[in-house]
C-alpha angles and dihedrals in degrees: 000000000000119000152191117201098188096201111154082197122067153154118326083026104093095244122119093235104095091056085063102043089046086048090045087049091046086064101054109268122128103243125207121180123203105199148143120259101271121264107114100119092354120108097226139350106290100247094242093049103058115095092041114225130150115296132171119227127181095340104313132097117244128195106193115186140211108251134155106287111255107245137162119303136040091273093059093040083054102048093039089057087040098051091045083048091048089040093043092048081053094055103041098050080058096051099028094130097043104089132044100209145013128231105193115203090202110205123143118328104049084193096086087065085078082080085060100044095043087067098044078051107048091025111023093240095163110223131227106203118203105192109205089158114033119208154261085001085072100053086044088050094052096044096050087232129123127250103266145068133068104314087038085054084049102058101027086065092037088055089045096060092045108045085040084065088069125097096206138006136216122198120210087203125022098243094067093073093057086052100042090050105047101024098033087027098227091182117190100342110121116267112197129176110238109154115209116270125250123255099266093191115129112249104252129202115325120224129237127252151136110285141158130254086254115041129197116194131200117178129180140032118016091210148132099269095045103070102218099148084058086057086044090058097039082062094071094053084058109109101189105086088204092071125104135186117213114195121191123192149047134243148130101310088036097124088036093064091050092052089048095054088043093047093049087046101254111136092135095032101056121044134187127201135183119252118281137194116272095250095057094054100049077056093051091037095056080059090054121096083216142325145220143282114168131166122157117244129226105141094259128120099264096050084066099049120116113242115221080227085058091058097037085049097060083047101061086076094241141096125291131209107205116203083184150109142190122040088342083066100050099047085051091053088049100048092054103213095087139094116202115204132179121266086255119113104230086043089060091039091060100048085053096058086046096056080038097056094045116105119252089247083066109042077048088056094043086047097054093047086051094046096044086053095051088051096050105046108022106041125146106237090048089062099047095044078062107044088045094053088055091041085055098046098047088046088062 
């Protein structure tokens, strides 16, 4: 079949989605990819990437557009998902009779689903919508702010219209489908669980650098939701000297998190690192006593999403110390190699000295429960094999 996967994120972005549109193409299908010139994460525009254009990677077709370039600061995060959602309406006015079915990576913003849902319109492409971010709780979540008022009325209704484009609709956590029927009003349009997959990729060779006996990782966004100031903190309750903290990853409180290490004295003890690919860090993962997964928790929506951390994280084949509720915290019980602890410092402190005073026989034993569960319920293939049999059915 011919299909559009509207993602705005994409390789070498870090987000999960091409391994399912190269997986989708290996298969035989002709792949298109709807996406933004690549930069979140990323320091600069790769050279080769810059003027956008149509390229064709690993057997499938991407389209990558021209958009404001995402910088610090709410402005630049607004006009970077306006322009993609201006650029993507463009394109896909020019190219409206070409697929005969879309596949939406939903993450935030749901406004790029109005590419999708052009075509439905003008051409009658049915959609398949995977919400991995759910609006308009995530914009509230990040804002601190609850879920009422003007702008709440606004995009409540925007994100009606556009997830009610959809034909069906897949949710990466459960809690999701509550929240898109009675607050998006969904209505009778088909809601099914699929969490995301792992990352299936082979560790690869692991660097080099200064470390203590007992190491703590946290890998992914620096941002508001993800609490690592909080991590950061807990570090100075921790008694045991040999003890270190790696943090990978970038994001909005980035630089805030390094002068907060520097202010409580913990140079050696907390460590940043650049980003790094995903096979590096499964290598530099499977070296860690344990690592992170951390969301703050308010009730709402968002707090009970499963993070795709959350499920790499299972996969690396070591502990986990989840800072989480919800689903998150569910999947974390089932699986039988985590330990949930409040969002409290000493709390957090004193899980870390725990995982740390296992023997290495035990934190072997979690690891493999963790990673078992990873392997049997979030593979690759499965979810493909999924999201391929409702592909194939929409497509007609």
């Amino acid at each position: 079949m011919r299909l559009l996967f509207l993602s705005q994120h994409y390789h070498p972005e870090k987000v999960p989605g091409f391994r399912i549109a190269e997986e989708l193409a290996k298969r035989g299908h002709e792949v298109t990819v709807l996406c933004q010139v690549p930069h979140y994460g990323l320091e600069n525009v790769p050279e080769e990437f810059r003027k956008g254009g149509t390229f064709h990677e690993n057997g499938v077709r991407v389209v990558r557009l021209r958009v404001f370039l995402r910088k610090k600061g709410y402005l630049s995060l607004a006009l970077n998902y306006l322009s993609f959602y201006f650029a993507s309406l463009r394109w896909a006015r020019r190219h409206q009779d070409e697929f005969d079915v879309t596949y939406a990576w939903s993450l935030s913003p749901v406004i790029y689903l109005a590419a999708g849902r052009l075509l439905k319109r003008k051409s009658g492409t049915r959609m398949l919508v995977h919400v991995l971010d759910c609006w308009p709780a995530s914009v509230f979540s990040v804002l601190h702010r609850e879920e009422k008022g003007i702008l709440f009325s606004l995009l409540r209704k925007w994100s009606e219209r556009l997830y009610c484009s959809a034909d069906e609709i897949l949710a990466s956590s459960p809690s999701f489908i509550p929240y898109l029927m009675d607050v998006c009003r969904t209505g009778s349009i088909p809601i099914s669980y699929l969490p995301q997959p792992m990352d299936e990729e082979r560790p690869g060779a692991c660097p080099s650098f200064p470390k203590k006996n007992h190491s703590f990782l946290y890998a992914g966004n620096v941002g508001r939701l993800q609490l690592v100031p909080l991590l950061i903190k807990a570090m100075q309750e921790v008694r045991e000297e040999d003890i270190d903290l790696h943090i990978f990853g970038n994001g909005s409180m980035l630089e805030e998190c390094k002068s907060l290490a520097r202010e409580l004295g913990l140079g050696e003890r907390v460590v940043f690192h650049d980003p790094v690919p995903m096979s590096t860090l499964a290598a530099i993962a499977r070296t860690m006593d344990a690592s992170f997964v951390s969301l703050r928790g308010d009730g709402s929506v968002v707090s009970s999403t499963v993070p795709n951390k959350l499920i790499n994280s299972l996969s690396y084949g070591i502990p986990v110390i989840g800072v989480i509720e919800g689903d998150g915290a569910r999947i974390l019980k089932e699986a039988g190699g985590s330990m949930l602890v409040e969002p409290e410092e000493k709390a957090i402190a004193k899980a870390i000295e725990d995982i740390a005073s296992l023997g290495k026989e035990e934190r072997k034993r979690l690891g493999a429960l963790n990673e078992r569960y990873a392997r049997t319920h979030f593979s690759l293939d499965g979810f493909v094999d999924e999201v391929e049999r409702k592909l194939t059915y929409l497509a007609g």
